[in-house]
C-alpha positions in Angstrom: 63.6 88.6 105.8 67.4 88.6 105.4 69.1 89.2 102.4 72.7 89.4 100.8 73.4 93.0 99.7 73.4 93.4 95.8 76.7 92.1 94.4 77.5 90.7 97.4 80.4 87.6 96.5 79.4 84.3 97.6 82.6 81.5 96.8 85.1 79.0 97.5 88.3 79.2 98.3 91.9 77.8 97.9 95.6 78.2 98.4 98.6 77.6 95.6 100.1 75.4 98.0 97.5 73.3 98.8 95.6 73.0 95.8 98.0 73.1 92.7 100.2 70.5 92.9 102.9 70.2 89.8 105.6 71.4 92.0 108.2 71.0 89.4 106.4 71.5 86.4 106.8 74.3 83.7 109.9 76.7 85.4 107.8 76.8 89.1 110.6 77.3 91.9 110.7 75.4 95.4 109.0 77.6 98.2 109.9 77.3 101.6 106.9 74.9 102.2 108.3 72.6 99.7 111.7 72.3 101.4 110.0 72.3 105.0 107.7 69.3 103.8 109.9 67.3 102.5 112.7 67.7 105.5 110.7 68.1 108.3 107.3 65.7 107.5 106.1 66.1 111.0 106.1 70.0 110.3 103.3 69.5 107.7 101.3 66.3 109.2 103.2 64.1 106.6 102.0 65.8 103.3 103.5 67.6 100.3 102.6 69.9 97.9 104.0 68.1 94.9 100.7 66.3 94.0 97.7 68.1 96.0 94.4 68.0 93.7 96.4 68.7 90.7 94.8 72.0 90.1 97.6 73.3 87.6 96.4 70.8 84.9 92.7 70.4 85.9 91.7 73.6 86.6 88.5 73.5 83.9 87.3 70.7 85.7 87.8 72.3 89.7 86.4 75.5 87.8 83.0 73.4 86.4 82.5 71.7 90.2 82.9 75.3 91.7 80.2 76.6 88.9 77.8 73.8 89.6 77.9 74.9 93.2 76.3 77.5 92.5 78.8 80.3 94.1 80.0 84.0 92.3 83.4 83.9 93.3 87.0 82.1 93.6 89.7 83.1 95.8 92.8 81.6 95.0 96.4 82.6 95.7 99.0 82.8 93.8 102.7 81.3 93.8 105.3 83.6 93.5 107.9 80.8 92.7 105.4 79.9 89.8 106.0 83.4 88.5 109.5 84.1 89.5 111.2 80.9 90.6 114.0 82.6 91.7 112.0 85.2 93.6 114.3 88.1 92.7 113.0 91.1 90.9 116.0 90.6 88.2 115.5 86.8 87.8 113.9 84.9 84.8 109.9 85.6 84.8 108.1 82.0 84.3 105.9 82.9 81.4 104.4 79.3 81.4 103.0 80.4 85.3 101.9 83.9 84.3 99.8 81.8 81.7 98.7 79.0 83.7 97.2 82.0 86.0 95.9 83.7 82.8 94.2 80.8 82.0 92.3 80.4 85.3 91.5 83.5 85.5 90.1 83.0 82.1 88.0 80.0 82.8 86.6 81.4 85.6 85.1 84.4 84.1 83.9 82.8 81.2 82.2 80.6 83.8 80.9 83.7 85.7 82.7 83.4 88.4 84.4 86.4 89.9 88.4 85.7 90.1 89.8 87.1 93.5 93.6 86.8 93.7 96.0 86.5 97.0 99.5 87.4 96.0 100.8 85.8 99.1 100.0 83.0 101.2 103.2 82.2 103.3 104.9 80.5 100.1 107.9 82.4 99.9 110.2 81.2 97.3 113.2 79.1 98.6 115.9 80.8 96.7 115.1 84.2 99.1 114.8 82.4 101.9 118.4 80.9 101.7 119.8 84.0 99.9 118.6 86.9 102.9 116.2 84.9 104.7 112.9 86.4 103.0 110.1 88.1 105.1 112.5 87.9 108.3 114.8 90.4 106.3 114.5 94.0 107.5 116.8 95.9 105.1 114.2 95.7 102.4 115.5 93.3 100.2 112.4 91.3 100.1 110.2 94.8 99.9 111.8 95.5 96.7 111.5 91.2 95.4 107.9 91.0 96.0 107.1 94.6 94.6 109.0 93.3 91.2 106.8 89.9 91.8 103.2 92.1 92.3 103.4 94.1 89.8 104.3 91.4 86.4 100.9 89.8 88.1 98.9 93.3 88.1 100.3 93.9 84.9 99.3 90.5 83.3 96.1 89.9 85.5 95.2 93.6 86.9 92.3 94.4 84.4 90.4 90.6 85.0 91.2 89.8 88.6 90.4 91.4 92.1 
């Protein structure tokens, strides 16, 4: 007789990239993804991030379906150009993005769902990438960007999200 261990998380996954859509909406920054999409199609079989499923403004809904499937837990990730569009650690912070993530984070635990958060899933913002290349940087630059990025989330969403 096999069993899951107590508390073990059952869920569903997604990415920013692929599930949020509203690329341009609210102060959210290009990523890399965006600019690769939309230049080299081929790259990304044709498709774009700029509609997806639209997550960004029906989240209650994708939270209900993921409810009534009966799982514990959501892992989603989150854009760093939603947060900082700019990607720099002294560039504008997108409150509108902090609150969208807020708000799912939100809606998923008053729906009993466990909120798992992935600070980075390849969507580096575009304005690094052009400016010292991003992750392919090695005099810390980026080290110092993404630390400034991590911790405004951890500070807004540290006490209600894994």
């Amino acid at each position: 007789d096999l069993k899951f261990p107590k508390g073990f998380l059952f869920g569903v996954a997604s990415a920013a990239q692929q599930v949020e859509g509203a690329v341009k909406a609210e102060g959210r920054g290009p990523s890399h993804w965006d600019y690769l999409c939309h230049v080299y199609p081929s790259a990304c079989t044709n498709y774009t991030s700029d509609v997806t499923d639209l997550q960004y403004y029906l989240y209650k809904q994708d939270i209900a379906r993921i409810k009534a499937m009966g799982v514990n837990a959501y892992s989603f990730s989150i854009s760093w150009s939603r947060v900082f569009p700019f990607g720099k650690k002294d560039s504008p912070l997108n409150e509108a993005g902090l609150q969208y993530y807020e708000n799912l984070v939100d809606e998923l635990l008053a729906n009993g769902i466990k909120p798992v958060a992935t600070l980075f899933h390849w969507d580096t913002p575009l304005n690094l990438v052009f400016e010292y290349g991003g992750f392919i940087n090695n005099n810390g630059t980026v080290v110092e960007d993404f630390t400034a990025y991590a911790e405004a989330v951890f500070k807004r969403l540290g006490n209600k999200a894994r």
